[in-house]
C-alpha positions as CSV (number, residue, x, y, z in Angstrom):
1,X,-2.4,-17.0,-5.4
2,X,-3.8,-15.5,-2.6
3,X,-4.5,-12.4,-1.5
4,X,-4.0,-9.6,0.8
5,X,-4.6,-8.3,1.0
6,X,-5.2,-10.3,3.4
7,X,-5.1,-10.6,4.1
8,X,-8.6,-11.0,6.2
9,X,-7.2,-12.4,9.4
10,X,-6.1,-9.7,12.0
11,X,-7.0,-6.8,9.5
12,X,-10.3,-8.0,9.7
13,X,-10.8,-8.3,13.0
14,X,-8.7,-4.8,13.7
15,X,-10.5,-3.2,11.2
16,X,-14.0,-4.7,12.5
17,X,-13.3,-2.4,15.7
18,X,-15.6,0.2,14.5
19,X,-17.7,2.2,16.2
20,X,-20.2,5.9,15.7
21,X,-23.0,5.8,13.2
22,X,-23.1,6.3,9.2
23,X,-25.0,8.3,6.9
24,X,-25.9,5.1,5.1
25,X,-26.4,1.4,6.2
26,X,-23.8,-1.0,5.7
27,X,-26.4,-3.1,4.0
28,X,-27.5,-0.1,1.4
29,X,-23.4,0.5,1.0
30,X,-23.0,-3.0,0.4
31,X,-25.9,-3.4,-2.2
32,X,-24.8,0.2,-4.1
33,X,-20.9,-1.3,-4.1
34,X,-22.1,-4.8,-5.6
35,X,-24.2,-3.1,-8.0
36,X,-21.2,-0.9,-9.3
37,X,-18.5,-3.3,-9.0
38,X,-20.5,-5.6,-11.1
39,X,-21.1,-3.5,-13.6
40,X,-17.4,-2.3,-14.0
41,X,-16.8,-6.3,-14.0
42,X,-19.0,-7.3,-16.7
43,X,-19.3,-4.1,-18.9
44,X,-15.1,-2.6,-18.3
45,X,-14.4,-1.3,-21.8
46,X,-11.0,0.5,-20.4
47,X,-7.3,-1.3,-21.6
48,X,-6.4,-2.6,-18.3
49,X,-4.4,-6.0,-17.6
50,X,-4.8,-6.5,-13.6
51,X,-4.8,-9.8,-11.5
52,X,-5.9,-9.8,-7.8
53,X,-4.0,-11.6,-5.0
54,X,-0.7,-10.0,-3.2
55,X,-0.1,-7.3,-2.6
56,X,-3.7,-6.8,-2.7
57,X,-7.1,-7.5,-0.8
58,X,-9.1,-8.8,-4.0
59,X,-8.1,-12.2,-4.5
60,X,-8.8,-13.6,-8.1
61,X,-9.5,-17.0,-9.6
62,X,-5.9,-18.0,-10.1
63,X,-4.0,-21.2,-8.5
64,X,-0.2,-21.4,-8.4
65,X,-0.2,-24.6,-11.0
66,X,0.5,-28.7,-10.0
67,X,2.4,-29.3,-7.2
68,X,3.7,-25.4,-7.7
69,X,4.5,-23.1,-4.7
70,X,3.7,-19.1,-4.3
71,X,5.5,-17.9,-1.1
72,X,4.2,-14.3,-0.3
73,X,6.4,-12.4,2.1
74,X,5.0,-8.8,3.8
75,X,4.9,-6.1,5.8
76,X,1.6,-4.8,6.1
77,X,0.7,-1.1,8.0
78,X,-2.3,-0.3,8.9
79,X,-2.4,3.5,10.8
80,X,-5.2,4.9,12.7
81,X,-6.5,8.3,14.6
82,X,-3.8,7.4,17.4
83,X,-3.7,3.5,16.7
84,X,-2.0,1.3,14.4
85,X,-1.3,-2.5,13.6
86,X,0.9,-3.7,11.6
87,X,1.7,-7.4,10.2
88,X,6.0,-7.9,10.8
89,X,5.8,-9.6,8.7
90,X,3.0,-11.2,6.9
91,X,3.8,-14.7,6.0
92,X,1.3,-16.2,3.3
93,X,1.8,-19.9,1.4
94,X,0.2,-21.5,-1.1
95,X,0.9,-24.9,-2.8
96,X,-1.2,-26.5,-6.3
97,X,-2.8,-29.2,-6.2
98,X,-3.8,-29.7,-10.3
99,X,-4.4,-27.3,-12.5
100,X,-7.5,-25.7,-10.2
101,X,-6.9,-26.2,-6.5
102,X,-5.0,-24.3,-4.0
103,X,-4.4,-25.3,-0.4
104,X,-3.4,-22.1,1.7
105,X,-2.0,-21.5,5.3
106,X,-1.6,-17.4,6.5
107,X,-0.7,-16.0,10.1
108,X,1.6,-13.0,10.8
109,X,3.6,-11.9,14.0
110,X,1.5,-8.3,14.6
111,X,2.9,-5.5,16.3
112,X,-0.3,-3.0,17.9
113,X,-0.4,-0.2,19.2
114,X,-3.5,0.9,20.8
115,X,-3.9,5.2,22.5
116,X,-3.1,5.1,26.4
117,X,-0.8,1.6,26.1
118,X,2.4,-0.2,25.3
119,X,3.3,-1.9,22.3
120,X,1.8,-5.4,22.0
121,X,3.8,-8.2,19.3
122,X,2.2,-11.4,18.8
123,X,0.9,-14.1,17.0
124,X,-2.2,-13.4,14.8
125,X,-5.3,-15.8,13.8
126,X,-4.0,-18.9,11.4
127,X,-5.8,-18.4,8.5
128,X,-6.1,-21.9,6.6
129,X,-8.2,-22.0,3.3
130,X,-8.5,-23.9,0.1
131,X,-9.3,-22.6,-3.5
132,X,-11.2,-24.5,-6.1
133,X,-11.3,-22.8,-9.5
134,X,-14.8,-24.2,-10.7
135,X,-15.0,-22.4,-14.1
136,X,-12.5,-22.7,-16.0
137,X,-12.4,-20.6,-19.5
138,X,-8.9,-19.9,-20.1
139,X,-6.9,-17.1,-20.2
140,X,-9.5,-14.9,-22.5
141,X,-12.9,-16.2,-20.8
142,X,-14.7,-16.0,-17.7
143,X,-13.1,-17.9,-14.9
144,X,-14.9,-18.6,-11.4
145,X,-13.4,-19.7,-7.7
146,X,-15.1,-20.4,-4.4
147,X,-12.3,-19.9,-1.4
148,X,-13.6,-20.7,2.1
149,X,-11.2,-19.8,5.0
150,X,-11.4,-20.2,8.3
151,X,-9.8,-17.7,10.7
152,X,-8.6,-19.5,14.1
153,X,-7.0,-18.3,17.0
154,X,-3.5,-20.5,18.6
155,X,-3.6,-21.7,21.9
156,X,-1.5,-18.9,23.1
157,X,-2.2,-15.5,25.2
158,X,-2.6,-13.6,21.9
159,X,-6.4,-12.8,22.7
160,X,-6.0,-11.9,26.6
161,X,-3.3,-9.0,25.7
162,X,-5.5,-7.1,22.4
163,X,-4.2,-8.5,19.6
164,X,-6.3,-11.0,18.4
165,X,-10.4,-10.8,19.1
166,X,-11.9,-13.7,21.0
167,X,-14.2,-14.2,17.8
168,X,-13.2,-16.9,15.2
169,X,-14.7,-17.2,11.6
170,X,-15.7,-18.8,8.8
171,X,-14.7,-16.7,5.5
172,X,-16.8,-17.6,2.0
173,X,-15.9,-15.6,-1.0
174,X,-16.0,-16.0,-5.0
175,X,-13.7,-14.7,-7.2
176,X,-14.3,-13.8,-10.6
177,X,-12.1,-13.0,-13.8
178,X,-12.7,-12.0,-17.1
179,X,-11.0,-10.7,-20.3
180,X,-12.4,-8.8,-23.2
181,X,-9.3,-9.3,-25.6
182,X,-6.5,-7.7,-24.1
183,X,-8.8,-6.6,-20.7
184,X,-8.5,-8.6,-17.7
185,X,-10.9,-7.4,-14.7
186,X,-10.9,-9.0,-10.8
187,X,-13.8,-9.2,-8.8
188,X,-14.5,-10.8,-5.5
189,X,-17.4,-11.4,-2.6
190,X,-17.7,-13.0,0.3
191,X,-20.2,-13.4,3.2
192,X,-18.2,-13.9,6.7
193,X,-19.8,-16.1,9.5
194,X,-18.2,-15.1,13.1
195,X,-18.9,-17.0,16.0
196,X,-19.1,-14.4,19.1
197,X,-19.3,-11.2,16.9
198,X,-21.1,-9.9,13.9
199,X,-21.2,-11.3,10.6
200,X,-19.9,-9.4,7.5
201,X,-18.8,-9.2,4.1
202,X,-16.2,-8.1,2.2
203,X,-16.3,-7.1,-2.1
204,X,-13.2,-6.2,-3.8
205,X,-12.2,-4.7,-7.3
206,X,-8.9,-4.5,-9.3
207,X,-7.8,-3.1,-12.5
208,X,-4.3,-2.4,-13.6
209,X,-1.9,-2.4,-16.5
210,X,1.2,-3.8,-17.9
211,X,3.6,-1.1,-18.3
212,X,6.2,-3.1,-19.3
213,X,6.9,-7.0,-19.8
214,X,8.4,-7.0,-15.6
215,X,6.2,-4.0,-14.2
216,X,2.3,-4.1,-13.7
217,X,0.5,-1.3,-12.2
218,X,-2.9,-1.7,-10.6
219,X,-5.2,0.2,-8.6
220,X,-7.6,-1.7,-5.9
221,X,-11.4,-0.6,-4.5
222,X,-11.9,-2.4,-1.5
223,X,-14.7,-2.8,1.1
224,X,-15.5,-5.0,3.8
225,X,-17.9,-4.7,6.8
226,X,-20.4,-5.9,9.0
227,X,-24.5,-6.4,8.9
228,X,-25.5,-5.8,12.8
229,X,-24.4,-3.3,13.8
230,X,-24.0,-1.8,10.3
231,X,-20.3,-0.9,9.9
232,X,-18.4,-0.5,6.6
233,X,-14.8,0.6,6.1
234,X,-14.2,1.3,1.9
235,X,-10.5,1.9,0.6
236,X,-9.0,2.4,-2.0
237,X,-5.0,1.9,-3.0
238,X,-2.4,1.5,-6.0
239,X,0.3,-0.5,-5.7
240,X,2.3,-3.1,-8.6
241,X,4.4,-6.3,-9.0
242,X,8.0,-5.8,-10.6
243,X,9.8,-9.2,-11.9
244,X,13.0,-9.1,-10.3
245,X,14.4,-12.4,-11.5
246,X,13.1,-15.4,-10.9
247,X,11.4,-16.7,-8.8
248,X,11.2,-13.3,-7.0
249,X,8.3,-10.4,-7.9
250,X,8.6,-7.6,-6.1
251,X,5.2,-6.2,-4.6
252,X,4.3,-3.3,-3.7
253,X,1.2,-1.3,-2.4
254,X,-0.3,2.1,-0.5
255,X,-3.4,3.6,0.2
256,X,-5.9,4.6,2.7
257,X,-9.7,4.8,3.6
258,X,-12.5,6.5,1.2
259,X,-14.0,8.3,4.5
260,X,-11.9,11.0,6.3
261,X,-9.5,9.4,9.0
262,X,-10.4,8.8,12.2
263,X,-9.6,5.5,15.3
264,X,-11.9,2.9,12.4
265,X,-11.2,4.5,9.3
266,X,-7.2,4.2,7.9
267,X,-5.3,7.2,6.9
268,X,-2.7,4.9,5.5
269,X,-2.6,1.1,4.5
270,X,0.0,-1.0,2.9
271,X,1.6,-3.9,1.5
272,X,5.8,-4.0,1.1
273,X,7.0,-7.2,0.1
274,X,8.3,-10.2,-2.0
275,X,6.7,-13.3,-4.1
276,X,8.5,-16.5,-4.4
277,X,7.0,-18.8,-7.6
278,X,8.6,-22.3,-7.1
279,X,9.8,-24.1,-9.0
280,X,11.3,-21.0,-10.7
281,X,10.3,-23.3,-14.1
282,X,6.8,-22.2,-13.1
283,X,7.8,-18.5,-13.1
284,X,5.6,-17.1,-16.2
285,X,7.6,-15.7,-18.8
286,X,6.6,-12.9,-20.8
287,X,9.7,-12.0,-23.1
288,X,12.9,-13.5,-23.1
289,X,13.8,-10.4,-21.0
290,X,11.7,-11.8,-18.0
291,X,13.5,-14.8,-18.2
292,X,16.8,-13.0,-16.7
């Protein structure tokens, strides 16, 4: 199970386009988010029930199951101060390999729309990765997973007309998950190694709830950024996942920047979309009622 969020290809590199100084340092921003998100991680004492991956940034520990497919299916916004970009749609798979590996291929066709120009569409960065759950501690314990990614653009004229950046990268990230009875917390960093452009990070946190046995409810802090120059862009959304009938999840998500708008910092970001779980056998059942 992947995530957005995306998730990191061309919202990376779109959202990397930063520019203008901060009051603080990425670097400082990035030690003060660790230091909180960790916290929440380890010491949550709220009844929450979340899981990271689609329609989200964060992604979390989990793998789609042997030989299993998750198909996400999106359409991802992402509006600017007089610019936007937008994923139409976002096309992310994943397949199992055992019980704790997850081989991943993502691209998008992008529409963007940058101030003084016409509408671009295009192919975005292919965005191949593989997941290896490492710790393994059930359901109730702590559960660990390393997900490098590469982000890699096609041989096509993507980069000469805007809407891919000539820098490629190498993504590395943990995810962590934890439960404390009936409380389930996501966590995830990553350190990101560009080749022609800076490197960055990215740190992720989401909690959520289970309203009913087919709709969860989450809500998704979210920062990524660079170390030189020191850029940071935190956001902050709520979205859910309703059980349809299987294999389809419905997802859903909409927020926006932490800083006040402006052409780096979103007004409005989301995810719209569908989940696929195949076999529908590997569709988790909750109730007889999610079995419908």
């Amino acid at each position: 199970m992947k995530n957005a969020a995306v998730y990191y290809g061309e919202k990376n590199q779109f959202l990397r386009s930063y520019s203008g100084k901060r009051h603080l340092t990425s670097i400082a921003r990035f030690v003060a988010w660790l230091w909180v998100s960790s916290t929440v991680f380890f010491f949550s004492a709220v009844l929450v029930v979340a899981q990271g991956g689609p329609p989200y940034y964060t992604n979390d520990p989990g793998t789609p199951g042997h030989l299993n497919w998750e198909i996400n299916l999106g359409y991802m916004p992402f509006y600017y101060d007089g610019q936007s970009v937008s994923h139409t749609p976002d096309v992310d798979i994943n397949f199992g390999i055992g019980d704790r590996i997850q081989l991943t291929y993502e691209n998008a066709w992008l529409r963007v729309q940058n101030p003084g120009a016409r509408t671009e569409y295009g192919m975005g960065q292919s965005n191949p990765g593989v997941k290896w759950r490492f710790l393994d501690h059930g359901e109730s314990g702590l559960n660990v997973s390393v997900f490098p990614q590469l982000f890699l653009n096609n041989p096509n004229d993507a980069v000469h007309r805007g809407i891919t950046p000539p820098s490629q990268s190498f993504l590395l990230p943990f995810e962590f998950s934890r439960k404390f009875g009936p409380l389930d917390v996501d966590y995830e960093i990553g350190y990101q190694l560009v080749h022609n452009g800076p490197n960055g990070w990215l740190t992720g946190l989401v909690l959520g709830h289970d309203f009913t046995p087919k709709l969860e409810g989450d809500i998704e802090f979210y920062s990524q950024g660079s170390f030189h120059p020191s850029e940071n862009q935190p956001t902050i959304d709520i979205g859910g996942r309703y059980k349809i009938h299987r294999p389809g999840i419905l997802l859903f998500m909409a927020g926006r920047s932490l800083e006040p708008a402006r052409n780096n910092q979103s007004y409005f970001l989301g995810y719209f979309g569908i989940q696929f779980l195949l076999p529908p056998k590997s569709y988790k059942v909750d109730s007889p009622e999610a079995a419908k």
